[in-house]
ZABAVEX-335600 format. One record per atom (N, C-alpha, C): residue number from 0; x, y, z; chain; atom name. Coordinates in Angstrom, 1 decimal, always signed. Layout:
N
 num      x      y      z cadena atomo
 NUM      X      Y      Z      A    CA
...
# end
This chain:
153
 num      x      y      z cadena atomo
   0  -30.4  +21.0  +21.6      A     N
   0  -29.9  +19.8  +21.0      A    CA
   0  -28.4  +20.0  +20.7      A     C
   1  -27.5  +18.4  +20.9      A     N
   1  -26.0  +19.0  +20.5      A    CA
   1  -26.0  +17.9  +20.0      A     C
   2  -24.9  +18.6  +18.9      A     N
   2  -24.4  +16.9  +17.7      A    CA
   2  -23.2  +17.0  +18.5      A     C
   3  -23.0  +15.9  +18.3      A     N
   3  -21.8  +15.2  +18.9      A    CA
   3  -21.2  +14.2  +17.6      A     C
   4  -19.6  +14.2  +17.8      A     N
   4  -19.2  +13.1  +17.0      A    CA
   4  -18.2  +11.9  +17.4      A     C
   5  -17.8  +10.8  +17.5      A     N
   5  -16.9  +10.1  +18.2      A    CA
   5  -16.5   +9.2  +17.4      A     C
   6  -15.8   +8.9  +17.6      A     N
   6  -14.8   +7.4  +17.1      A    CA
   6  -15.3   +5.9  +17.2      A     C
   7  -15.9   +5.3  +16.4      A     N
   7  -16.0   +4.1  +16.7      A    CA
   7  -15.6   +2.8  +16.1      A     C
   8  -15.4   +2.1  +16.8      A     N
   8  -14.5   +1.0  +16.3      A    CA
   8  -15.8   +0.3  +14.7      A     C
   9  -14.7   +0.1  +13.8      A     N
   9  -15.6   -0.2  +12.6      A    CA
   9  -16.0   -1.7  +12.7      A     C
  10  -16.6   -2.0  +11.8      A     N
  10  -17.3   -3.6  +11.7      A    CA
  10  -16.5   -4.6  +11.0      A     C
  11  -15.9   -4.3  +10.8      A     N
  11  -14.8   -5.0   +9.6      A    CA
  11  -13.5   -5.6  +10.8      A     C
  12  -12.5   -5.1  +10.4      A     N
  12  -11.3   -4.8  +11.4      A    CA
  12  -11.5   -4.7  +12.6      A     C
  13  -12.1   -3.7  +13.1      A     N
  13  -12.5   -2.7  +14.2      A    CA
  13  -11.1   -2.6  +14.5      A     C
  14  -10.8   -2.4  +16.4      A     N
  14   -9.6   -2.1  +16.3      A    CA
  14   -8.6   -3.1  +16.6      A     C
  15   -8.5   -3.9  +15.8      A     N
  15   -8.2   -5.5  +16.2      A    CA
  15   -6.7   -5.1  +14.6      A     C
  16   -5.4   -4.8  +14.8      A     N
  16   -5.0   -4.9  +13.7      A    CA
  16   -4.8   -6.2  +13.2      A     C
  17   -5.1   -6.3  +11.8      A     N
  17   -5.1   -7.3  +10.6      A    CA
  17   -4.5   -7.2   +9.2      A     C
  18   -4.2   -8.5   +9.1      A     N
  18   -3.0   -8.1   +7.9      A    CA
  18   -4.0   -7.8   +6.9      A     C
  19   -3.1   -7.2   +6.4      A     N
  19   -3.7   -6.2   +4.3      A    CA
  19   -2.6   -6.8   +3.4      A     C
  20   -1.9   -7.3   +3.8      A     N
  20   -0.7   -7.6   +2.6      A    CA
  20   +0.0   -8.7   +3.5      A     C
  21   +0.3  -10.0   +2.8      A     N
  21   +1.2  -10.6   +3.3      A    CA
  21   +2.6  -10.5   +3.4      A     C
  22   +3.2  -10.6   +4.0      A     N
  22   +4.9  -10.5   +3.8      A    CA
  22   +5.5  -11.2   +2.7      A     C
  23   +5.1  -12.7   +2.3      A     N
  23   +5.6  -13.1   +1.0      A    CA
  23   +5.4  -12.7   -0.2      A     C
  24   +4.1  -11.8   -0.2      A     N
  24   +4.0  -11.1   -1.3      A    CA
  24   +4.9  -10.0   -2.0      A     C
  25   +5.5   -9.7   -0.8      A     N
  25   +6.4   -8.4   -1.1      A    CA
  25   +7.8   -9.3   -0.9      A     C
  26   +8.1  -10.3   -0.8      A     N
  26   +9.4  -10.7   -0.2      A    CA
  26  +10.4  -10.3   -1.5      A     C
  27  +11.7   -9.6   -1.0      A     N
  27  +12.4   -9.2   -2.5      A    CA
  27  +11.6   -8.0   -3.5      A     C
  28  +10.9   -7.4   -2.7      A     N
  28  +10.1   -6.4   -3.7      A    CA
  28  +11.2   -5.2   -4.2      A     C
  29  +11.7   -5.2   -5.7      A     N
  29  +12.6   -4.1   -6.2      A    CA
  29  +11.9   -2.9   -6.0      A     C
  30  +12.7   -1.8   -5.5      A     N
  30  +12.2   -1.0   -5.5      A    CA
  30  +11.5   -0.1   -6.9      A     C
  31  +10.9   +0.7   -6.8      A     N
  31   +9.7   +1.1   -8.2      A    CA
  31   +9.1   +0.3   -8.3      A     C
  32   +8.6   -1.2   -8.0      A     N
  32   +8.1   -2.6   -8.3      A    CA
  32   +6.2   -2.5   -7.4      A     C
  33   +5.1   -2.7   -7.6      A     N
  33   +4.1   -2.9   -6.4      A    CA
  33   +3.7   -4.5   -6.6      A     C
  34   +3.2   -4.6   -6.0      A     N
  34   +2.4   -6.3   -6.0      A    CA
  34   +0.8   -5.8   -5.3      A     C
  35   +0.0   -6.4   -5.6      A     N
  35   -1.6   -6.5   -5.1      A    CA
  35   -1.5   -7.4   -4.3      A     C
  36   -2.4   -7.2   -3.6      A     N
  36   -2.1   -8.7   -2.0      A    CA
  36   -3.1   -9.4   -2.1      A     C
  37   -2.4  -10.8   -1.6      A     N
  37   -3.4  -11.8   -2.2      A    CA
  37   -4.1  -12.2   -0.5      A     C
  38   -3.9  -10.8   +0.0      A     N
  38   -5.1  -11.7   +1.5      A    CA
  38   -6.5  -11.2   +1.0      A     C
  39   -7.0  -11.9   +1.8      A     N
  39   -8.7  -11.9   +0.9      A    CA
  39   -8.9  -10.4   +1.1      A     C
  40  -10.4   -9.6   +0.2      A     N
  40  -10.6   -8.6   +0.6      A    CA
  40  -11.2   -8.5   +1.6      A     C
  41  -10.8   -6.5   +1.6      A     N
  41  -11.6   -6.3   +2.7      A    CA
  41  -13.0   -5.9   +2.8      A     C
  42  -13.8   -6.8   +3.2      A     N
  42  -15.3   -6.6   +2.6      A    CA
  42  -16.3   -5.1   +3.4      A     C
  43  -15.4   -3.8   +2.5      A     N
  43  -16.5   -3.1   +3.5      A    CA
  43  -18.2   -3.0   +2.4      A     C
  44  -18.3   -3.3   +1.3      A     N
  44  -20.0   -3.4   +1.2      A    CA
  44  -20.6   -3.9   +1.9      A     C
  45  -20.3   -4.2   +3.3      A     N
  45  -20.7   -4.6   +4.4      A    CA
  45  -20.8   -4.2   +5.2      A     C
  46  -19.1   -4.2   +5.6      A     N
  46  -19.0   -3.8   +7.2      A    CA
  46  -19.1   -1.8   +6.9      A     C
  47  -19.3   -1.3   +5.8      A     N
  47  -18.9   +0.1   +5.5      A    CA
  47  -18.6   +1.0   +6.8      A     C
  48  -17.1   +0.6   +6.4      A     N
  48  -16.5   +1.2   +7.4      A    CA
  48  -15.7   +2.9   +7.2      A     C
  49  -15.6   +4.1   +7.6      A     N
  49  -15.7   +4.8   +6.8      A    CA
  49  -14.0   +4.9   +6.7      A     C
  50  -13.3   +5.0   +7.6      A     N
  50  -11.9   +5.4   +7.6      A    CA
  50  -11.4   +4.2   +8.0      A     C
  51   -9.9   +4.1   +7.6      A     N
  51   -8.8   +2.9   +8.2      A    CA
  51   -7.9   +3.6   +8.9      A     C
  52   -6.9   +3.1   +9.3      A     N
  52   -5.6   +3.1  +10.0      A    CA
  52   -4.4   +2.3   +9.3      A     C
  53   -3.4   +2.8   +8.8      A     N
  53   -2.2   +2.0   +8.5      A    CA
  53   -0.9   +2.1   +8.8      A     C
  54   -0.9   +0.6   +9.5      A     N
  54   +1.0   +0.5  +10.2      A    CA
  54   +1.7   -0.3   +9.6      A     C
  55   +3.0   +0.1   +9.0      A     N
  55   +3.9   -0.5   +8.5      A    CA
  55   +5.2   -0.6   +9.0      A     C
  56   +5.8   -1.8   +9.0      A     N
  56   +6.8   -2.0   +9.1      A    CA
  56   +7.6   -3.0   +8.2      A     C
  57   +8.8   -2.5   +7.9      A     N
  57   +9.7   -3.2   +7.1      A    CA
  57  +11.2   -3.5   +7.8      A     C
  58  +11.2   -4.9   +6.8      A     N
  58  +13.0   -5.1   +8.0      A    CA
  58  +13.6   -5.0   +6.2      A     C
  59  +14.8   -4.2   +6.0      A     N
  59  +15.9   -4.6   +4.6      A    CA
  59  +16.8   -5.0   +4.7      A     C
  60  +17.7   -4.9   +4.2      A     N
  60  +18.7   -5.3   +4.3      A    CA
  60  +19.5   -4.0   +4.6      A     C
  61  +20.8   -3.8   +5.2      A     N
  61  +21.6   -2.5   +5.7      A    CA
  61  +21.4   -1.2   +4.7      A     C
  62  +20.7   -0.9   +4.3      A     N
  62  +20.9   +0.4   +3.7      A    CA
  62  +20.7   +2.0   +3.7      A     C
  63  +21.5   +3.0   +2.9      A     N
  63  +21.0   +4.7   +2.8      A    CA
  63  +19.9   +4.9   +2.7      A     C
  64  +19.0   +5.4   +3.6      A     N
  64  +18.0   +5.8   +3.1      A    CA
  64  +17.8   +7.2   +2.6      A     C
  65  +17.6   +7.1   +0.6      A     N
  65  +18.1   +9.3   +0.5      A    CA
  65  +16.7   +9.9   +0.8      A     C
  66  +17.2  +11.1   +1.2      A     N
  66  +16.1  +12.1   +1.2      A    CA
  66  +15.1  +11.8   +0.3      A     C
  67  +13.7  +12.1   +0.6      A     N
  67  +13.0  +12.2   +0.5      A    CA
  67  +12.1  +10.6   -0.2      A     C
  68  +12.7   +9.8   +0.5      A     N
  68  +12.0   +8.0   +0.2      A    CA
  68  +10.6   +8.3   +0.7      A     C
  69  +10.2   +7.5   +0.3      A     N
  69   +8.6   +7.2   +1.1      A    CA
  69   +8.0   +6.1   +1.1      A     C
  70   +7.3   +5.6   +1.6      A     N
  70   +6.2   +4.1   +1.5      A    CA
  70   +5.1   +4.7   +0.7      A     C
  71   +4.7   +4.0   -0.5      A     N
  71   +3.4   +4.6   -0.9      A    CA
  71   +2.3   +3.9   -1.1      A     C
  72   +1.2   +4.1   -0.2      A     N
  72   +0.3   +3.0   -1.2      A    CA
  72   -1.2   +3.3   -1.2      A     C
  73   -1.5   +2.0   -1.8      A     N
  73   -2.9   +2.4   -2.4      A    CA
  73   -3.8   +1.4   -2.3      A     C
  74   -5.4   +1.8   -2.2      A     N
  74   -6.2   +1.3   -2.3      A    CA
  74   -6.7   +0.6   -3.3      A     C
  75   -6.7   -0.2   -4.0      A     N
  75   -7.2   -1.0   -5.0      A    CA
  75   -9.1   -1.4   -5.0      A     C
  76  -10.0   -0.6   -5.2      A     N
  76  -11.0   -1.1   -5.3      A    CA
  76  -11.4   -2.0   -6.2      A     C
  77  -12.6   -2.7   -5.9      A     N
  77  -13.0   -3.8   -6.7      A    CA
  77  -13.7   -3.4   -7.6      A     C
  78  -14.0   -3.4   -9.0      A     N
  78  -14.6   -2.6  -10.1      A    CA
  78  -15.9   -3.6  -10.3      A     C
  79  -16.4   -2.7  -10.7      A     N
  79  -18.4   -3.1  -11.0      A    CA
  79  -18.1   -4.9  -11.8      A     C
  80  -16.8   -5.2  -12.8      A     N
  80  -17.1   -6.3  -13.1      A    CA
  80  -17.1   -7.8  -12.0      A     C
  81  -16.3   -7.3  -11.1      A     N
  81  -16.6   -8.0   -9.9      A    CA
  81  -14.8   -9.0   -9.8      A     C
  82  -14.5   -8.6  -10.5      A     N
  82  -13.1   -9.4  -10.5      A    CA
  82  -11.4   -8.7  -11.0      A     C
  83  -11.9   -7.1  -11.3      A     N
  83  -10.5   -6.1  -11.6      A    CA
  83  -10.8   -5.6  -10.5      A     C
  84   -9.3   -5.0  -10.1      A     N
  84   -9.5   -3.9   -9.5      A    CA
  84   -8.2   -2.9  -10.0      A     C
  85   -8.5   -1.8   -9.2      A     N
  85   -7.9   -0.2   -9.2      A    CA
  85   -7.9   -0.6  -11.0      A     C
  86   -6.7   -0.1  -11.3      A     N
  86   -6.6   +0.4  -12.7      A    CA
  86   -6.0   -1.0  -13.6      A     C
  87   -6.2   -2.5  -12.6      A     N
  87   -6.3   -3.5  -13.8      A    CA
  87   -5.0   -3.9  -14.4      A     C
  88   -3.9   -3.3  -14.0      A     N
  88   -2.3   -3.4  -14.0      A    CA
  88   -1.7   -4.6  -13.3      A     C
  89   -2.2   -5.1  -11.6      A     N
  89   -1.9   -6.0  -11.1      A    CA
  89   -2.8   -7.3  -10.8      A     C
  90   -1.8   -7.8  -11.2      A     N
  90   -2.3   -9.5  -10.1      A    CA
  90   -2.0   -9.6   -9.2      A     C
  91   -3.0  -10.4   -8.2      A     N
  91   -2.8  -10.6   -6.8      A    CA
  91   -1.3  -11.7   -6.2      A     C
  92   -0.4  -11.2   -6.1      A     N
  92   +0.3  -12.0   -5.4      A    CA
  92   +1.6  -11.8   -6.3      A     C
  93   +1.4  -11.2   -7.1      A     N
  93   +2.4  -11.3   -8.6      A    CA
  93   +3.2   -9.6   -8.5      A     C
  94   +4.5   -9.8   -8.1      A     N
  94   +5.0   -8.4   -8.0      A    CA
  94   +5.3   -8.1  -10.1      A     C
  95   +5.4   -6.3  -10.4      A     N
  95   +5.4   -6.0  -11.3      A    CA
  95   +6.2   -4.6  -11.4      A     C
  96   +7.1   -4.4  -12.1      A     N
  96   +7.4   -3.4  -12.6      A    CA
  96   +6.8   -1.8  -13.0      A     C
  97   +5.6   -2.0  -11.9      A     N
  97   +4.2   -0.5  -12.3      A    CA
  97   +4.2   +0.1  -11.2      A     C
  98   +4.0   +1.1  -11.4      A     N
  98   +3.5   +2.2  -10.6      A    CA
  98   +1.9   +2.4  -10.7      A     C
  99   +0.8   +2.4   -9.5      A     N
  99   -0.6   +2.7   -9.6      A    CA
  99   -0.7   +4.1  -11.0      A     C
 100   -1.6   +4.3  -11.8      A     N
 100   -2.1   +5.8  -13.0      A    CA
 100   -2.7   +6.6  -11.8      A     C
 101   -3.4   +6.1  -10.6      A     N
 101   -4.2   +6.9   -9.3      A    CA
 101   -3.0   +7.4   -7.9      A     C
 102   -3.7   +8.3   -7.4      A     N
 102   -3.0   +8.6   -6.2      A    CA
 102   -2.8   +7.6   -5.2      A     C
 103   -2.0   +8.1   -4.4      A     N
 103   -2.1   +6.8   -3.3      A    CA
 103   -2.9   +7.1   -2.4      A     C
 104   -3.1   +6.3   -1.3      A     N
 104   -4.2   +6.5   -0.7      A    CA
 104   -3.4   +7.2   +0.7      A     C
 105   -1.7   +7.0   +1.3      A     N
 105   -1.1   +7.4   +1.7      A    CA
 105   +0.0   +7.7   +1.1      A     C
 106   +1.2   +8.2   +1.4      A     N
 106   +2.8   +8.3   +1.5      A    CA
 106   +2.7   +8.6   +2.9      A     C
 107   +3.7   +7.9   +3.1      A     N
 107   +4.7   +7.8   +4.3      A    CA
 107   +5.8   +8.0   +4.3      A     C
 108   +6.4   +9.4   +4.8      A     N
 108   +7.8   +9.6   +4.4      A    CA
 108   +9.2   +8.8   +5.2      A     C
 109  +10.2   +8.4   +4.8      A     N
 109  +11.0   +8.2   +5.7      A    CA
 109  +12.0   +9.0   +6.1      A     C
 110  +13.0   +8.4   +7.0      A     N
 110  +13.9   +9.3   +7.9      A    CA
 110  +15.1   +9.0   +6.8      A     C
 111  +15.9   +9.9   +6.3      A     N
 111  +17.0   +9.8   +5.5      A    CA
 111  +18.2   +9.3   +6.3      A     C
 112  +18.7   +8.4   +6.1      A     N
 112  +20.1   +8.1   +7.0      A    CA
 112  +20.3   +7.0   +6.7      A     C
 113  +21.4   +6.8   +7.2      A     N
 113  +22.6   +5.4   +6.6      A    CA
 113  +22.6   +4.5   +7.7      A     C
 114  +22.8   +3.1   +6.7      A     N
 114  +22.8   +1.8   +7.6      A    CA
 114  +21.1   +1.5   +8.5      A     C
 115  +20.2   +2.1   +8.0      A     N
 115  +18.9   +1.6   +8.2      A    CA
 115  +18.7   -0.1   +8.2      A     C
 116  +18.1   -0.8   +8.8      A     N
 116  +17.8   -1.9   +8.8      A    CA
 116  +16.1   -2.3   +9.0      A     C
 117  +15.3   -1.2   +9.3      A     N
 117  +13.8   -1.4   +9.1      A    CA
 117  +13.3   +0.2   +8.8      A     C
 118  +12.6   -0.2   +8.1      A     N
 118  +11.4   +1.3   +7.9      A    CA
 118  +10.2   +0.6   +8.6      A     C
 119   +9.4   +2.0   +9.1      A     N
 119   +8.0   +1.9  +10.1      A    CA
 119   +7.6   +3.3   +9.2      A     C
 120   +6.1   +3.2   +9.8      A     N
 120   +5.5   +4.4  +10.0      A    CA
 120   +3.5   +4.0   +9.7      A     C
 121   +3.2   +5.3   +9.7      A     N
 121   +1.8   +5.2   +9.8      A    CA
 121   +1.0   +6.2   +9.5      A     C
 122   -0.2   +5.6   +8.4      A     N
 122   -0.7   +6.5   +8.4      A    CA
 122   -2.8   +6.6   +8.6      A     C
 123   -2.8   +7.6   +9.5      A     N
 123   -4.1   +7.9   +9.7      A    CA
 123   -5.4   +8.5   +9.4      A     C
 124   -6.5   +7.9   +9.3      A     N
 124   -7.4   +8.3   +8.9      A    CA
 124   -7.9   +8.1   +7.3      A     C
 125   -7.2   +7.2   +6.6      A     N
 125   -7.2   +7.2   +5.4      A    CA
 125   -8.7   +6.9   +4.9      A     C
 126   -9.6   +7.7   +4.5      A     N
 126  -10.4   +7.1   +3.7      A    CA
 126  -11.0   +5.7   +2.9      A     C
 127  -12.1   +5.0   +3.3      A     N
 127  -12.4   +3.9   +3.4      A    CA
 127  -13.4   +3.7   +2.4      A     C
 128  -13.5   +3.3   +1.2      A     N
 128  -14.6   +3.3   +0.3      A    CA
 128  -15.6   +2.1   +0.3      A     C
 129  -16.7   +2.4   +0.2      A     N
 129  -17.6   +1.4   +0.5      A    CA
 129  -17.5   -0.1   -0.4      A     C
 130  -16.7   +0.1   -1.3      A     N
 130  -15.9   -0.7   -2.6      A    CA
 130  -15.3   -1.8   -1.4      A     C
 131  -15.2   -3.6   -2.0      A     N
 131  -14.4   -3.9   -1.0      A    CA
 131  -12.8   -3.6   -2.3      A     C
 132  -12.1   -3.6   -1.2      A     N
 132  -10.5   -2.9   -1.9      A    CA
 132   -9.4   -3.7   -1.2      A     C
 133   -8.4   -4.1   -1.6      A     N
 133   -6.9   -4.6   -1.0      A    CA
 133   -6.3   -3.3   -1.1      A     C
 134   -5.6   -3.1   +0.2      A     N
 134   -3.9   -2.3   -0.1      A    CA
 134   -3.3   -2.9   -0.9      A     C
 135   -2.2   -1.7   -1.3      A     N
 135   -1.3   -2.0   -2.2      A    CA
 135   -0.2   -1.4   -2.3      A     C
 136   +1.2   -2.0   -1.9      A     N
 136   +2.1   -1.3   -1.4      A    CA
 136   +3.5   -1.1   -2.6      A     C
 137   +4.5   -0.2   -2.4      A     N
 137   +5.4   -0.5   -3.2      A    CA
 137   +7.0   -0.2   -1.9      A     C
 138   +7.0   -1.0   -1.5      A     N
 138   +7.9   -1.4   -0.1      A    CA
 138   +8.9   -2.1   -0.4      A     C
 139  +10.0   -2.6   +0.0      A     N
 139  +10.7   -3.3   +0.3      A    CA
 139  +10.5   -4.5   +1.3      A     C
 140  +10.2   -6.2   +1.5      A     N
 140   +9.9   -6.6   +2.4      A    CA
 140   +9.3   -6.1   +3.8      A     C
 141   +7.9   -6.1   +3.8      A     N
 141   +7.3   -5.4   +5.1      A    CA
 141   +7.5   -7.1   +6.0      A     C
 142   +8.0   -6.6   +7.2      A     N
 142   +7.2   -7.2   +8.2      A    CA
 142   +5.7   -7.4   +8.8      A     C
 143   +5.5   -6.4   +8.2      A     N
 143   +4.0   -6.0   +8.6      A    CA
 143   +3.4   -5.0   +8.1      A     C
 144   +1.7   -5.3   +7.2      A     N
 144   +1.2   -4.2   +7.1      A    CA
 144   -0.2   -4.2   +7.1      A     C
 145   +0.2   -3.5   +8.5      A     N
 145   -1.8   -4.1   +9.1      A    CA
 145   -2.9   -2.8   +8.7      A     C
 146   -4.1   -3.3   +8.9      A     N
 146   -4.9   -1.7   +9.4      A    CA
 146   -5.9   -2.3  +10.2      A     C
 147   -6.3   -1.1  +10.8      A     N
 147   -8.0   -0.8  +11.5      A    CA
 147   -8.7   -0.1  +10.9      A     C
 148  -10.0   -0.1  +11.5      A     N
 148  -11.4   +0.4  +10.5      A    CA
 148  -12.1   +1.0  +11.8      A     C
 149  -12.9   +2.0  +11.3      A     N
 149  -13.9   +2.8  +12.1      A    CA
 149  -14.8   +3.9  +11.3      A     C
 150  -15.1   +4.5  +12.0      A     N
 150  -16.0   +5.4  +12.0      A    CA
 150  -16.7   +6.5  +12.7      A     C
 151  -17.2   +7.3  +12.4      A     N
 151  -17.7   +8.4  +12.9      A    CA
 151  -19.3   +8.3  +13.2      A     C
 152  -19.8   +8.9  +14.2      A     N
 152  -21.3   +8.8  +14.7      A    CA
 152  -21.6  +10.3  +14.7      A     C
# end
């Protein structure tokens, strides 16, 4: 007998990227600032999908980027009352002055250097909780910030 394990595209997403956060949600986002995204959830009490994929991209305006910046963000689960999530701090679509009380679900570090006009990056394998959950970013206007969904067999 051999166990085997492979990659499969999840039920949700699969590998089709889809947005997690709209762009106007973050448009003008101060930095230290996060917003909750007002795209619908992602329903994995469904599709339970086990891991995501996340790519981001941002356009700013000309700036230094100093050592050690990063993208950070987080998963926001939906809580047993069926209408908070993560730690109950944000509204959907409403940027705020907070930092998540929880880890993030990534950081993404950037490249330090001057006269930047977009941040990218990505991060893999993030953990996918059976909870449905929105990302939640604390970015600078993204262009983009999609994911995929999958799983292991």
């Amino acid at each position: 007998m051999t166990n085997k394990t492979a990659w499969v595209a999840g039920n949700g997403a699969g590998l089709t990227w889809t947005t997690s956060i709209n762009s106007a949600d973050l448009a003008s986002l101060a930095n230290g600032s996060s917003v909750l995204s007002s795209v619908a959830d992602i329903a994995n009490g469904t599709n339970l999908d086990q891991f995501m994929d996340l790519s981001v991209r941002c356009a700013i305006a000309s700036s230094t980027i100093a050592a050690g910046a990063n993208l950070a963000l987080w998963l926001y689960a939906l809580l047993d009352d069926g209408s908070t999530y993560g730690d109950g701090q944000l509204v959907a679509g409403t940027q705020a002055v907070k930092t998540p009380v929880f880890a993030p679900c990534a950081t993404i570090p950037l490249v330090a250097a001057a006269s930047q006009t977009t941040l990218v990056g990505a991060a893999g394998g993030v953990f996918n909780s059976p909870y449905n959950s929105i990302p939640n970013s604390v970015v600078e206007t993204p262009t983009s910030l999609d994911y995929i969904t999958g799983g292991l067999t």
